[in-house]
C-alpha positions as CSV (number, residue, x, y, z in Angstrom):
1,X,-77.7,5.7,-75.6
2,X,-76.5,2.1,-75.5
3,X,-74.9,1.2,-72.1
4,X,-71.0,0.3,-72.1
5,X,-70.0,-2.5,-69.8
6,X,-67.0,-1.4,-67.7
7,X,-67.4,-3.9,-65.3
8,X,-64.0,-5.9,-65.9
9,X,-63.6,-9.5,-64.6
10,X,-60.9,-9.4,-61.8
11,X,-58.7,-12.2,-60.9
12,X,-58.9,-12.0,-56.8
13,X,-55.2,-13.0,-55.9
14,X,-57.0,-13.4,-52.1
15,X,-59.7,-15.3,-51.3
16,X,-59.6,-14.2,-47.9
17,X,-61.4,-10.7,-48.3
18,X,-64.0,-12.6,-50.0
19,X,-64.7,-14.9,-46.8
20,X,-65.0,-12.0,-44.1
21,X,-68.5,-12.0,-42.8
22,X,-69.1,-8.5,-43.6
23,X,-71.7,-7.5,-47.0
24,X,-70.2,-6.8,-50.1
25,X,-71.6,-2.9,-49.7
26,X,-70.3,-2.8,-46.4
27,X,-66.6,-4.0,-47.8
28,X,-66.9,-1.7,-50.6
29,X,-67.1,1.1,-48.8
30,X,-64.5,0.5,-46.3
31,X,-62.3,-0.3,-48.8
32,X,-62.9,2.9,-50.5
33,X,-62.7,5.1,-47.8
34,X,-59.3,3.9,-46.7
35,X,-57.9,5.1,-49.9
36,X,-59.7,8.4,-48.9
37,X,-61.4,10.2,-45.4
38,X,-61.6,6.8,-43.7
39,X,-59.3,4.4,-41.8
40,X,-58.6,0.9,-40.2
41,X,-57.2,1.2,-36.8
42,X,-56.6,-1.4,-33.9
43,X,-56.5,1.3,-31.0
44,X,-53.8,0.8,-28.2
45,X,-55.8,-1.6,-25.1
46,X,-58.1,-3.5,-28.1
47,X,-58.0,-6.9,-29.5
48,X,-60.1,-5.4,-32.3
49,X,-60.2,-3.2,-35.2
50,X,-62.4,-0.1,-35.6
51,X,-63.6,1.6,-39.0
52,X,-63.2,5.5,-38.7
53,X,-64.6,8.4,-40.5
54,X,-64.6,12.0,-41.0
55,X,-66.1,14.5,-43.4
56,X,-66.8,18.1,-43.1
57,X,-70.6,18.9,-41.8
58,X,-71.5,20.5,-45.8
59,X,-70.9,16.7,-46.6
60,X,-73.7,15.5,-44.2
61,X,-75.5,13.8,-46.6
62,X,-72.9,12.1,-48.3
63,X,-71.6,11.6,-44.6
64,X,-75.6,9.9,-43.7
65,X,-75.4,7.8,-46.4
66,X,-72.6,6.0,-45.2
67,X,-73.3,5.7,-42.3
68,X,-76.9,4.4,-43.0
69,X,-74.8,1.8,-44.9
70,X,-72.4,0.6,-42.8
71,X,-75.2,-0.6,-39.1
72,X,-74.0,-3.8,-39.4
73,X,-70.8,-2.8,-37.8
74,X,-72.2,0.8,-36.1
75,X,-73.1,1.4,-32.5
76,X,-75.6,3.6,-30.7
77,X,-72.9,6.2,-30.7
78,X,-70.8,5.8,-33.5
79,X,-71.7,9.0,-35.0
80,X,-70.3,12.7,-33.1
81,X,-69.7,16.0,-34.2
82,X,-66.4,18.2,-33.8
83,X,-66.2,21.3,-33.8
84,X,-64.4,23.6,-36.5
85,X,-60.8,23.4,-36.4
86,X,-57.5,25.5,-37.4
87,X,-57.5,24.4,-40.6
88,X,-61.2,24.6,-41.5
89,X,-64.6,26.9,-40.6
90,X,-66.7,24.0,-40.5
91,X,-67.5,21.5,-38.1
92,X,-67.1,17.8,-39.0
93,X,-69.0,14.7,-38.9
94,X,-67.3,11.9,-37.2
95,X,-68.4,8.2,-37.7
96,X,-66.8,5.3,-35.4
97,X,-67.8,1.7,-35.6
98,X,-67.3,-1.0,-33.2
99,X,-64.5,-3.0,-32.7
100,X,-65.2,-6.3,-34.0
101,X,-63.1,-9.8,-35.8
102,X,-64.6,-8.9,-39.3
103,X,-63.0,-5.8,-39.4
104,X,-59.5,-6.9,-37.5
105,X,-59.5,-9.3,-40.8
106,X,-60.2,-6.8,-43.0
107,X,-57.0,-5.0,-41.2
108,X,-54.8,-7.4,-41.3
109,X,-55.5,-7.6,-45.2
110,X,-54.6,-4.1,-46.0
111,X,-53.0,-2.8,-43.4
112,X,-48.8,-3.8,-41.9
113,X,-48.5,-3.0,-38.5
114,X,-51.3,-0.2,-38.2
115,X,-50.7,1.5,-41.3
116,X,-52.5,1.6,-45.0
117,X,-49.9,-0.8,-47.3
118,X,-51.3,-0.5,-50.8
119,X,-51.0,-4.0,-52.4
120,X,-52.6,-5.2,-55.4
121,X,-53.8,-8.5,-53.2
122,X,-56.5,-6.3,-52.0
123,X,-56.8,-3.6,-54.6
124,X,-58.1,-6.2,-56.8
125,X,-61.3,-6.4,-53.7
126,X,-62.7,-2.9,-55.3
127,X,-65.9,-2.6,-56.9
128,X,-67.2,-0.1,-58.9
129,X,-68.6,1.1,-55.6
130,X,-65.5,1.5,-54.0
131,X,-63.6,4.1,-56.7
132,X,-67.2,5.7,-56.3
133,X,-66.4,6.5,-52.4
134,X,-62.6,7.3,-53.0
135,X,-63.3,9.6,-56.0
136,X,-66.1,11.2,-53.8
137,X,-64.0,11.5,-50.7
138,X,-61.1,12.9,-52.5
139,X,-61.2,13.3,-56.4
140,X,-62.0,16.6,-58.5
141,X,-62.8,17.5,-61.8
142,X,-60.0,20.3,-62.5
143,X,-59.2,22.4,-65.8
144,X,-61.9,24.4,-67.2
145,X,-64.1,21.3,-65.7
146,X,-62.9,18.6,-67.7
147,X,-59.9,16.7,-66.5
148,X,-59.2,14.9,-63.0
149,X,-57.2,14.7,-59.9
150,X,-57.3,12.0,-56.7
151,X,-55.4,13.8,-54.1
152,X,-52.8,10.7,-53.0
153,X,-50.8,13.1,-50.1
154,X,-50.7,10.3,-48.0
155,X,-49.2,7.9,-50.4
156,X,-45.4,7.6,-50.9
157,X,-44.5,7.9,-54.5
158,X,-44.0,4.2,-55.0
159,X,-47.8,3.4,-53.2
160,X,-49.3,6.2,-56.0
161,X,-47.6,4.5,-58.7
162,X,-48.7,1.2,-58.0
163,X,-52.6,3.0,-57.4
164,X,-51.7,3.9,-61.2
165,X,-51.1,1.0,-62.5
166,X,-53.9,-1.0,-60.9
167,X,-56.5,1.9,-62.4
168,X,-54.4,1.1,-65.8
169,X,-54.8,-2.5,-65.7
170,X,-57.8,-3.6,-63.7
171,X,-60.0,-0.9,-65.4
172,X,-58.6,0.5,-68.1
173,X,-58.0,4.3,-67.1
174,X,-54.4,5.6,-67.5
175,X,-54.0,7.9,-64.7
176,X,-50.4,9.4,-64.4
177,X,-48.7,9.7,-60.6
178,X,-46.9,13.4,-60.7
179,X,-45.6,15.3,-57.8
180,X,-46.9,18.5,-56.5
181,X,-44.9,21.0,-54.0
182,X,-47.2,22.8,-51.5
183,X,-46.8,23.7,-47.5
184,X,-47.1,21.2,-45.4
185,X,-50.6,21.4,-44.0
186,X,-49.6,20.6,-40.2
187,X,-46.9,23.2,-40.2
188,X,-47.4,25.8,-42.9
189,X,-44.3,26.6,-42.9
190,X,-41.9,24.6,-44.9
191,X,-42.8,22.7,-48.4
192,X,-43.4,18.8,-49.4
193,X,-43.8,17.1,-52.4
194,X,-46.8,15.0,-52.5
195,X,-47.9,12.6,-55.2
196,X,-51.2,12.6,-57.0
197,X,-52.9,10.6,-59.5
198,X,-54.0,12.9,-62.7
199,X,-56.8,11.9,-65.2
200,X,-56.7,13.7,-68.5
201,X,-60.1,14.0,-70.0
202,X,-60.7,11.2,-71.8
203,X,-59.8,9.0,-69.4
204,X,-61.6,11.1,-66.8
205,X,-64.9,9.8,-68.5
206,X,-63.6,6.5,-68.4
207,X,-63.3,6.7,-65.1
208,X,-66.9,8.5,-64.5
209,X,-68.7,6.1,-66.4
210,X,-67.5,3.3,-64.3
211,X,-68.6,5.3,-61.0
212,X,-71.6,7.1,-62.5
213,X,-74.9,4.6,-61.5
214,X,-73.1,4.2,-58.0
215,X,-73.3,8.4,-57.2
216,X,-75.6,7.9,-53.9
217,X,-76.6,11.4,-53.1
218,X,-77.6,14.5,-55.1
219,X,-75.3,17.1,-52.6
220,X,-72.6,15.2,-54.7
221,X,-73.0,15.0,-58.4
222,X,-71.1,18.4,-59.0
223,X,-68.2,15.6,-58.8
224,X,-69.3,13.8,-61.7
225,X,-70.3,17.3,-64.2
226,X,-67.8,17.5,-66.8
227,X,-67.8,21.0,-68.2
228,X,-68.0,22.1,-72.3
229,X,-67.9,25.0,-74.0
230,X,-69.5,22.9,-77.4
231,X,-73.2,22.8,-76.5
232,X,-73.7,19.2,-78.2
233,X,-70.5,18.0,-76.1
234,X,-72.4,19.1,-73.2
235,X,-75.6,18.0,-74.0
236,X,-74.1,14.7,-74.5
237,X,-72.4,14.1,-71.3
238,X,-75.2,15.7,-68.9
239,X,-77.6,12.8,-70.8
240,X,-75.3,10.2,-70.0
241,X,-75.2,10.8,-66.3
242,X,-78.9,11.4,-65.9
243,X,-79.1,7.8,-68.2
244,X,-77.0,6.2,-65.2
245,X,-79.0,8.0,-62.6
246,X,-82.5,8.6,-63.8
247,X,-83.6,9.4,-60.4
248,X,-81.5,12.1,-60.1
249,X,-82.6,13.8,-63.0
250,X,-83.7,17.2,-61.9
251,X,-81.0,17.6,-59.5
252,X,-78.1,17.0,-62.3
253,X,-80.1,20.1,-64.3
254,X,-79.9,22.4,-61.1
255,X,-76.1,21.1,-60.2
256,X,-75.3,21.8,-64.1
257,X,-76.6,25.2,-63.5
258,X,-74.9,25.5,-60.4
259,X,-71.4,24.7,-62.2
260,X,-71.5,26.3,-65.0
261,X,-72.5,29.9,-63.0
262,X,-69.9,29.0,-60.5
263,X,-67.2,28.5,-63.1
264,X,-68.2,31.8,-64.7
265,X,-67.8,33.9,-62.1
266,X,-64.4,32.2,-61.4
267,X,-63.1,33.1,-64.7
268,X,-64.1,37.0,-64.5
């Protein structure tokens, strides 16, 4: 199968990202994890920014990964685990760099006094790599396996839109930002509208096929599986991913396998 280049050219309105000392994988991550389980924070008594994580312990490896990426800004105890919580039975993986200039200057780019601002100055920053980590930290494959949602709760409706409209014009994927009603999760007790960003299937595989070659464990290819019910549709797409990610051949068979029995026992 020929390979489509979906690699656009992106006109960096800030140079400044470009000039912290930090490597580009090391940026890339960061920047997609603050879209999803990660943060920027510049903790009360400190000059200096940290980078924090969390993911639950059945994310471990996805959890390793990054952390095994990111030792230019780690310490000897930057990784902990927590204990289960109210709101989940398993424990979670916590990862804490050290404070340092490189990633205060990363704050100050994306960040307005301590908190995430989305901006297009620093979306445009994102690599391939980085809607990798967001979809991974907080994107599913919904629908009879086929379409797409990037849980956005965080977000005000006006930040999600703007998340829309940079997918829409820096990569081509139309995502559309709709509300959803549910409980509040601190609480439980009353409900909030939260915004999310929806992918329809076609542009759900837009989407994948920009992230596909940058999947960097096996534990999380069930993300990228698209589900048919016409075998030659399914054939199709399960060649494509293992074409971007050749050595995870045998584990996208098993994780297919996985899917599809999970799915069918869902629908009984």
């Amino acid at each position: 199968m020929k390979q489509i280049n979906i690699m656009k050219q992106v006109n960096l309105t800030s140079k400044f990202i470009t000039k912290i000392p930090l490597s580009d994988t090391c940026k890339s991550i960061i920047l997609g994890s603050i879209l999803g389980d990660g943060s920027l924070k510049i903790h009360k008594g400190y000059k200096n920014a940290r980078f924090k994580m969390r993911h639950s312990i059945i994310q471990k490896e996805y959890f390793d990964w990054k952390v095994n990426s990111l030792t230019e800004i780690s310490t000897p105890k930057s990784v902990r685990i927590q204990s289960a919580d109210g709101f989940s039975p398993h424990k979670k993986v916590i990862y804490q760099s050290s404070a340092c200039l490189p990633l205060t200057q990363l704050h100050s780019a994306t960040y307005h006094q301590n908190k995430l601002r989305i901006r297009r100055r620093w979306l445009n920053h994102m690599t391939p790599l980085s809607l990798a980590i967001w979809w991974l930290d907080d994107g599913s494959i919904i629908s009879d396996g086929k379409k797409g949602v990037i849980c956005t709760d965080g977000f005000d409706e006006k930040s999600v839109k703007l998340l829309a409209r940079y997918l829409e014009k820096v990569w081509n994927v139309h995502a559309r930002a709709r509300p959803v009603s549910q409980l509040r999760r601190k609480t439980g007790a009353e409900r909030a509208t939260y915004y999310r960003l929806w992918l329809g299937a076609k542009q759900l595989k837009v989407f994948l096929r920009i992230i596909l070659s940058h999947i960097p464990v096996p534990s999380m290819l069930s993300k990228v599986i698209l589900l048919y019910k016409n075998p030659k549709l399914q054939q199709r797409w399960i060649s494509e991913v293992k074409e971007q990610l050749p050595h995870f051949s045998k584990q996208v068979d098993v994780e297919y396998a996985n899917k599809r029995q999970k799915w069918r026992e869902f629908r009984k």
